[in-house]
Structures are given as structure tokens and as C-alpha cells.
LODREN-136384 format. One record per residue: residue number from 0; x, y, z of N, C-alpha, C in turn. Coordinates in steps of 0.05 Angstrom, whole numbers, plus 5000, padded with zeros to 4 digits. Layout:
<sites>
SITE   nr  neast  nnorth   nup  caeast  canorth  caup  ceast  cnorth   cup
SITE  NUM      X       Y     Z       X        Y     Z      X       Y     Z
...
</sites>
This chain:
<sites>
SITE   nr  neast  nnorth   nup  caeast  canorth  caup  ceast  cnorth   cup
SITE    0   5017    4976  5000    5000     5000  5000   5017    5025  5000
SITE    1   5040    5026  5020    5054     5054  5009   5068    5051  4989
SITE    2   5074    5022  4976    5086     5027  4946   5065    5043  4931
SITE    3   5033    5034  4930    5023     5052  4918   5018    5076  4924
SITE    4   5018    5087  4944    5028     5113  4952   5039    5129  4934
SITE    5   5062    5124  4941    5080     5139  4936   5076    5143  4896
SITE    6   5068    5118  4891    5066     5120  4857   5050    5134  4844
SITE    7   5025    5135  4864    5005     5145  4849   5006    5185  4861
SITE    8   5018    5193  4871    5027     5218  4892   5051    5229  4879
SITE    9   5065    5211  4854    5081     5223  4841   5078    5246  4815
SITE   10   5060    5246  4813    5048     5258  4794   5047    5293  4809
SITE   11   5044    5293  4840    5036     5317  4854   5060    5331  4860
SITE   12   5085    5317  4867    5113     5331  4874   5131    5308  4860
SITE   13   5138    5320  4838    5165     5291  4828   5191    5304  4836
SITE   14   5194    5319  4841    5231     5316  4858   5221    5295  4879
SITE   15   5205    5301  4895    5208     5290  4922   5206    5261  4913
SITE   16   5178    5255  4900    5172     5211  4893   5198    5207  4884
SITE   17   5214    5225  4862    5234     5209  4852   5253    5196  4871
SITE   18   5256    5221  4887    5276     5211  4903   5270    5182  4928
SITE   19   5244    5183  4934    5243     5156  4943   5230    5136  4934
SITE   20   5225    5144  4903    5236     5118  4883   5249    5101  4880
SITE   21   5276    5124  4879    5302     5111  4877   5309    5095  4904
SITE   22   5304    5113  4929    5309     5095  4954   5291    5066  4960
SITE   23   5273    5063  4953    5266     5041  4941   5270    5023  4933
SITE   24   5286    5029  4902    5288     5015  4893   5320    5000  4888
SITE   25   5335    5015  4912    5366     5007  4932   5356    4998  4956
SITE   26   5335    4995  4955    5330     4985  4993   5339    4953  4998
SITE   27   5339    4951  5021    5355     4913  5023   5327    4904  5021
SITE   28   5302    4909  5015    5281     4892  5024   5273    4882  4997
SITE   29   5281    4899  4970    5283     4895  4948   5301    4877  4935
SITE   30   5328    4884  4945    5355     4868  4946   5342    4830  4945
SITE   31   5330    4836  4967    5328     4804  4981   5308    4797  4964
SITE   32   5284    4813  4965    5264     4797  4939   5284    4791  4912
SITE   33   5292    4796  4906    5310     4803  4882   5325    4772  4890
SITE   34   5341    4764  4907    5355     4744  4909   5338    4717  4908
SITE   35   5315    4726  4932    5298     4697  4932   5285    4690  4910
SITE   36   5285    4708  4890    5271     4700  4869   5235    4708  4867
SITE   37   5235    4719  4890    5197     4727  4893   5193    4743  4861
SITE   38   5166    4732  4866    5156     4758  4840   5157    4783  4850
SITE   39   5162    4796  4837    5150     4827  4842   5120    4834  4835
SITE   40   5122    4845  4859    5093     4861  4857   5088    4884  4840
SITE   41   5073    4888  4823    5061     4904  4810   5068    4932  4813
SITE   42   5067    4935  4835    5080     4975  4852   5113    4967  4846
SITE   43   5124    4951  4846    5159     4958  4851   5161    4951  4814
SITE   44   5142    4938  4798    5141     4941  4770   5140    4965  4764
SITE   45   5115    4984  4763    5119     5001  4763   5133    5026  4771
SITE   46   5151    5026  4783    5170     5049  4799   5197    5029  4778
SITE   47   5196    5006  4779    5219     4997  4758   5228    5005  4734
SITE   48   5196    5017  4724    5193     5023  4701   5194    5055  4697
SITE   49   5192    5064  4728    5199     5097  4728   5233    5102  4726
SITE   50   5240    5082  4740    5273     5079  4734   5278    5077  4714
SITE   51   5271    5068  4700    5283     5060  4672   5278    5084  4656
SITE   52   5251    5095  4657    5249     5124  4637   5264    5151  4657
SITE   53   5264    5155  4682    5274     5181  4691   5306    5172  4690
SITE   54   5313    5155  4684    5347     5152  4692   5355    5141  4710
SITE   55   5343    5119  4728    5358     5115  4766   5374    5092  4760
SITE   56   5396    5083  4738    5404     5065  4732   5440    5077  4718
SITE   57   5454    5091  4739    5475     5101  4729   5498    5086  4710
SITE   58   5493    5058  4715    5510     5040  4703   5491    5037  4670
SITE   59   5473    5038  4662    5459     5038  4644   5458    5064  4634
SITE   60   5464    5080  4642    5463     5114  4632   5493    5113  4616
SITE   61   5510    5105  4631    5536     5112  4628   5548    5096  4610
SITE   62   5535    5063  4604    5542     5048  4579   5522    5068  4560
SITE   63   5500    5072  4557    5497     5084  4538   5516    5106  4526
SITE   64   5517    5119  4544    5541     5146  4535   5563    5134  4527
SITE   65   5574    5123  4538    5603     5111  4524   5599    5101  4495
SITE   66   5570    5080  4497    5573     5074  4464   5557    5102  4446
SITE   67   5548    5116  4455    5542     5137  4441   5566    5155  4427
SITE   68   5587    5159  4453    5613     5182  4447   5633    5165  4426
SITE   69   5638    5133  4425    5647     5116  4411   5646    5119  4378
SITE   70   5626    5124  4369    5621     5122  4337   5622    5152  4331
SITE   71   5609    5171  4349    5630     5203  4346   5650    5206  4340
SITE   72   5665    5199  4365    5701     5199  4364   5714    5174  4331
SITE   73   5692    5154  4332    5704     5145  4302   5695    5163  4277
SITE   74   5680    5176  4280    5667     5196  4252   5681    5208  4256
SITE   75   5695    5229  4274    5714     5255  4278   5737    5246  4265
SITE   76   5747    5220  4273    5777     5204  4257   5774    5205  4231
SITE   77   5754    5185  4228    5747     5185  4187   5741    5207  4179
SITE   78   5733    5231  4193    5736     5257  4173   5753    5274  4175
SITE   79   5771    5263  4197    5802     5278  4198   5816    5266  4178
SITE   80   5818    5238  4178    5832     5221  4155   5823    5234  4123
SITE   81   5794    5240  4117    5776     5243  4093   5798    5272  4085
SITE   82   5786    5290  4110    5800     5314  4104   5835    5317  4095
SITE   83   5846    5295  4106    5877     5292  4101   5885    5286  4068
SITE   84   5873    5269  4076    5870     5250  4040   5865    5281  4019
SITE   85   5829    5288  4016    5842     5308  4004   5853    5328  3998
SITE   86   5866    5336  4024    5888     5362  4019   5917    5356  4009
SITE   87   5928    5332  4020    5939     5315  3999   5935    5316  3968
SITE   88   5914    5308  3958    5916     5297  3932   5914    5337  3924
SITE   89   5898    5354  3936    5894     5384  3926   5927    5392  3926
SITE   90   5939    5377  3942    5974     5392  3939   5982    5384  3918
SITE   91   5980    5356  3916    5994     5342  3892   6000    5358  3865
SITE   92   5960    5358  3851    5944     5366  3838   5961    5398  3830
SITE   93   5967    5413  3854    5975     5434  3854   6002    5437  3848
SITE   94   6016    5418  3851    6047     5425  3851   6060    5403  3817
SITE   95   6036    5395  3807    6034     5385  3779   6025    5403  3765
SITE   96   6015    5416  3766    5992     5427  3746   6020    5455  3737
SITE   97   6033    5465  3760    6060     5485  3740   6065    5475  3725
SITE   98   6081    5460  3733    6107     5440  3712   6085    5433  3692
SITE   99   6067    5420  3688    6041     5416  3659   6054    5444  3641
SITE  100   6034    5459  3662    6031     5481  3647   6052    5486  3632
SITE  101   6076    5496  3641    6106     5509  3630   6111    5478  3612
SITE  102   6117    5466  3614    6120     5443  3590   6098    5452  3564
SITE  103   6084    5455  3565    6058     5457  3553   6063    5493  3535
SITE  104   6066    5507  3547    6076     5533  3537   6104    5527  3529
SITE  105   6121    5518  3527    6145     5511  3517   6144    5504  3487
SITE  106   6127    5477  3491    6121     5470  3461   6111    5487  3445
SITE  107   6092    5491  3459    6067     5512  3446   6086    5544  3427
SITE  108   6101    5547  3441    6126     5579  3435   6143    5561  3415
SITE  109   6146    5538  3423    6167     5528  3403   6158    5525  3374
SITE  110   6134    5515  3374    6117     5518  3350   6111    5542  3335
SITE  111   6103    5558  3349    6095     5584  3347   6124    5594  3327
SITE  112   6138    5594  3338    6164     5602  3325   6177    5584  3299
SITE  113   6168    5562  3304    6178     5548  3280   6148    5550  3250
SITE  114   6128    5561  3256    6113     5558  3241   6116    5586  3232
SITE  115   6124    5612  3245    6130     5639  3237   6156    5638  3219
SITE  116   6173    5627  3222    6197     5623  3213   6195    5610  3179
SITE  117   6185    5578  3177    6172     5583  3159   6155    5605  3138
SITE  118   6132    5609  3159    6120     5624  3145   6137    5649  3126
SITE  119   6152    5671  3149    6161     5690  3139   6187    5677  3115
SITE  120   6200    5655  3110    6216     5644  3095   6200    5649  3060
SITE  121   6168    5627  3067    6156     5625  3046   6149    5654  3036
SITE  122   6138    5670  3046    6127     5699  3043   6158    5720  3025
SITE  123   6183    5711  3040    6199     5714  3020   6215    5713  3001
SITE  124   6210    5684  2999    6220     5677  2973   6204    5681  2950
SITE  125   6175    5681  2960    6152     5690  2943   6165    5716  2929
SITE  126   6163    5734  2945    6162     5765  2944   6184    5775  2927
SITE  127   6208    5758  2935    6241     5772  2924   6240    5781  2897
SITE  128   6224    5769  2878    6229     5787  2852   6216    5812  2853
SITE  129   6203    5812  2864    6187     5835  2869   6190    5860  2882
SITE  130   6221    5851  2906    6232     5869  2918   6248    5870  2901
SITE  131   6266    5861  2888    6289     5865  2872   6283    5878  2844
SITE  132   6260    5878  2839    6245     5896  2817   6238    5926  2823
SITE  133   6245    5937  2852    6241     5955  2863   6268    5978  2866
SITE  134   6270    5994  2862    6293     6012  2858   6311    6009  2893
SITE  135   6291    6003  2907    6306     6000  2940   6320    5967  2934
SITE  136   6306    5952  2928    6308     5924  2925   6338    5918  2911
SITE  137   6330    5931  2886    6358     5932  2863   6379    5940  2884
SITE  138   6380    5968  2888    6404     5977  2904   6420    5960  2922
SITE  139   6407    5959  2935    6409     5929  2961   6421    5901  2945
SITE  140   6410    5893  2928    6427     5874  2918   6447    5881  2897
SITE  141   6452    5906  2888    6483     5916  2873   6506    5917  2906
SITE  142   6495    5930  2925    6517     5936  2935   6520    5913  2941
SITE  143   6506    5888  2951    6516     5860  2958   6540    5853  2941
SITE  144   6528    5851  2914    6547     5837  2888   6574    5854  2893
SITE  145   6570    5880  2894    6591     5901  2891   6610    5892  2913
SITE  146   6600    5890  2935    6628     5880  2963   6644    5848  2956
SITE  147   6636    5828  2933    6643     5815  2935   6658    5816  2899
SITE  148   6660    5829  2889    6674     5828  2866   6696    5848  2865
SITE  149   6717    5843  2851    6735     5874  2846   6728    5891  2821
SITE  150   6707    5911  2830    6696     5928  2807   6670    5946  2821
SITE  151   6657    5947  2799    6633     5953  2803   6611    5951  2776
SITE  152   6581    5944  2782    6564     5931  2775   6545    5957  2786
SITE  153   6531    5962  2758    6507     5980  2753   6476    5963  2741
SITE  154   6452    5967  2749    6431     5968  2734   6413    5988  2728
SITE  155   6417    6004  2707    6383     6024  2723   6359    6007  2710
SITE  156   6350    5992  2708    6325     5982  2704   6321    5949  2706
SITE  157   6307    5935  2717    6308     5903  2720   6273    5905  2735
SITE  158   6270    5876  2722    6242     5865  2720   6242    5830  2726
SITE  159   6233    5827  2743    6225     5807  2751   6206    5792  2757
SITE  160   6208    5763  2757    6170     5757  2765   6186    5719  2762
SITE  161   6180    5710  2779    6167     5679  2776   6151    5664  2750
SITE  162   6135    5681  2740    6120     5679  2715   6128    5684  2690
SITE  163   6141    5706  2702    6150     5735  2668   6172    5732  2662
SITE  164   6171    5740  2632    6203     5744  2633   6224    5765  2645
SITE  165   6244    5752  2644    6263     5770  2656   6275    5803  2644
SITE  166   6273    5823  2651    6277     5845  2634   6307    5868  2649
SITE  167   6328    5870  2633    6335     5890  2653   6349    5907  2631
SITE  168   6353    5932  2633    6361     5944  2614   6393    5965  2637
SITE  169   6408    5974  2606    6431     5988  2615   6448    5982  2644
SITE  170   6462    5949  2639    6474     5939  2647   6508    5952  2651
SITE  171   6518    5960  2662    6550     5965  2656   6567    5950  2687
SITE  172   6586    5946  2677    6609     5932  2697   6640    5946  2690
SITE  173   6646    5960  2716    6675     5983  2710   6691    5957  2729
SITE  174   6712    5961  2721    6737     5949  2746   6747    5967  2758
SITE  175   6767    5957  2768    6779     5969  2793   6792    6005  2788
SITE  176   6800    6001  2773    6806     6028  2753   6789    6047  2737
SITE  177   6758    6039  2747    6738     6050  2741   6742    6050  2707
SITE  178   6749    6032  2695    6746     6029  2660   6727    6020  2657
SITE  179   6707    6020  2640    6679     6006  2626   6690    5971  2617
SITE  180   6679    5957  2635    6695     5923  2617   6675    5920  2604
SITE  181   6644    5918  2618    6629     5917  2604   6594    5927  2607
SITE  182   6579    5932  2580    6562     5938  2577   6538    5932  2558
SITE  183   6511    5929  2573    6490     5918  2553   6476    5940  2565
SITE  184   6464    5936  2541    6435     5962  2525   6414    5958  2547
SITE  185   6405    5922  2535    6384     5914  2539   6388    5881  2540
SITE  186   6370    5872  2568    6381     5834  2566   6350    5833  2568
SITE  187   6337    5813  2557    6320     5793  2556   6323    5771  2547
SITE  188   6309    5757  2568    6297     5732  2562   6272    5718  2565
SITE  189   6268    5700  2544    6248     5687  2541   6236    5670  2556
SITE  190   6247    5655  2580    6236     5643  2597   6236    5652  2630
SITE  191   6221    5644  2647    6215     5663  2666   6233    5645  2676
SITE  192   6226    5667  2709    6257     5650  2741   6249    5628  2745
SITE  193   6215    5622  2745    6220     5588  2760   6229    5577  2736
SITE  194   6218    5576  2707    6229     5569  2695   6266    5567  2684
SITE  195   6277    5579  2700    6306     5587  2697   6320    5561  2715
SITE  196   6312    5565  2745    6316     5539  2761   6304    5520  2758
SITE  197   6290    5512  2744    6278     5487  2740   6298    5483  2722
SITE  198   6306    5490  2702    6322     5473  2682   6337    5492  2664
SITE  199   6353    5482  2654    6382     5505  2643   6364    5505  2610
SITE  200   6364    5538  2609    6349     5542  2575   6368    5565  2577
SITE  201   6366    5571  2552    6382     5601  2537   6381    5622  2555
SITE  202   6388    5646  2562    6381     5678  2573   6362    5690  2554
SITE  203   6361    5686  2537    6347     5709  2516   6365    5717  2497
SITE  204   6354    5749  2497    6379     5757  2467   6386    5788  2476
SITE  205   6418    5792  2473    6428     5809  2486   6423    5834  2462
SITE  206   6426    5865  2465    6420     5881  2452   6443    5898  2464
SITE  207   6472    5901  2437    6492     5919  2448   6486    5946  2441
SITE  208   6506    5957  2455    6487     5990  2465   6495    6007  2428
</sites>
């Protein structure tokens, strides 16, 4: 009867029932039922069952917590490890990706340069009769000839082309002594420059002055 007391009176002050709940349910009179094997009565069921929901079971509180803080402290590891791994592979990633790069621009310039080189080669071999058909062009290639011969070498007029014939008029060549050795009027020929390097044909026909 004061088991039910106290159970049904808990509802009116619970600090106070709890606490002699719990004394209760540490008492030796419990203890001993507990050993002899008696049933329990219905009132120490229920206050058993207040233990079990308010907490009066510190060894059961405290395994819970342990296995609770257990799979935390293992998640905190695997996302310390997770986080390691990829700042790792972000270094790696990072300290590759220069060296890529500059290899990669290396070629890239190297090309660049070999395809300009070309290019500007083709653009003037194209062009040369064209500069040399030019009064700047001519000049430029007399004084060439001129530093490598003993004399001197005049044109005033020359015509050129890949296609056309060749035309140059009032040719003269003085030596060293500034004497006239030699002189043409007028040179043509009948077959054009590529045709000249492609294969050995006549000059044309000379016209003395």
C-alpha cells in the first residue's frame, strides 16, 4: 500500500517521489526479493519502470554514453583522415599542374616560332622578285654583288616575276680602275625565274648599246 502511495502521489511533487523511488528501489528489502527470486509486485514494476524512463540506473546511463561518444570519436577520425587524403591529393594536383603548364607553353612557343619562321621564309621567297624589281630592292642587291667582286656593277632598270620574263636594261660593269669592261643596252629573256631553276634554257637575246 505505500508502494502505491508513493506512485500514484508522484504525479503531485516529482523531485520528492523520485527521490524515494530511487530509495526504494536500493533498499535491502528489494535486494532480498530480488535474490529469493519472489515475483514482484506490481507497485515495485511500476517504479521499475519509472527507473528506467527518469534515469535511476547510472551504470545503464553511462554504457549508453560511452557507446554513444564511441562512433562520434570514430566519425571525427574518418573525417580527419577524409579531410587529410584530400588536401593531399589538392597539393599534389597543385604542385603538377605548373610544371604541365610550362612544359605545355614551351612547346606551344616552340611551334609558334617554327611555324612563323617558315612562314616568313615562304612569304619571301615569294616576294624577292618583286623586291628586287624595286629601285630600294635593286640597290640592296648591287651593293651585295659590289662588296664581293673587284669592280663595280650598275643596273638602272630590272624586272622580275616567277611567271614573266626576265627584263633589265643598261647593264654596265667598270673594274677596279673605274674602265667600262662591260656593257649591255638591253638583256631579255624568254623564259621566266622558275622556269630558269627548273632547268638550264638560253638567257634570251642580248642588245649591244
Amino acid at each position: 500500500m505505500a508502494l502505491n502511495r508513493y506512485f500514484f502521489s508522484f504525479s503531485l511533487s516529482p523531485s520528492i517521489e523520485l527521490r524515494r523511488a530511487n530509495l526504494l528501489l536500493t533498499s535491502r528489502t528489494l535486494l532480498d526479493q530480488r535474490i529469493q527470486g519472489y515475483k514482484e509486485p506490481k507497485d515495485i514494476q511500476n517504479i521499475r519502470k519509472l527507473d528506467n524512463v527518469f534515469g535511476f540506473q547510472p551504470k545503464r546511463l553511462y554504457i549508453n554514453c560511452s557507446a554513444s561518444a564511441k562512433p562520434e570519436n570514430e566519425d571525427s577520425s574518418q573525417k580527419e583522415d577524409v579531410h587529410t587524403l584530400k588536401a593531399s591529393l589538392r597539393t599534389m594536383g597543385v604542385s603538377s599542374t605548373p610544371a604541365l603548364t610550362l612544359t605545355r607553353r614551351i612547346i606551344a612557343a616552340g611551334l609558334r616560332s617554327v611555324i612563323a619562321i617558315i612562314i616568313t621564309l615562304f612569304l619571301t621567297i615569294l616576294g624577292a622578285p618583286s623586291l628586287l624589281s624595286c629601285k630600294q630592292g635593286r640597290s640592296a642587291a648591287l651593293f651585295l654583288i659590289n662588296t664581293y667582286i673587284p669592280g663595280y656593277m650598275d643596273v638602272q632598270s630590272l624586272s622580275l616575276g616567277w611567271t614573266e620574263p626576265i627584263r633589265a636594261e643598261q647593264i654596265s660593269l667598270k673594274g677596279v680602275d673605274e674602265k667600262l669592261v662591260l656593257s649591255i643596252m638591253k638583256l631579255e629573256t624568254q623564259a621566266s625565274l622558275w622556269s630558269l631553276i627548273r632547268q638550264k634554257s638560253g638567257l634570251g637575246v642580248l642588245h649591244a648599246p
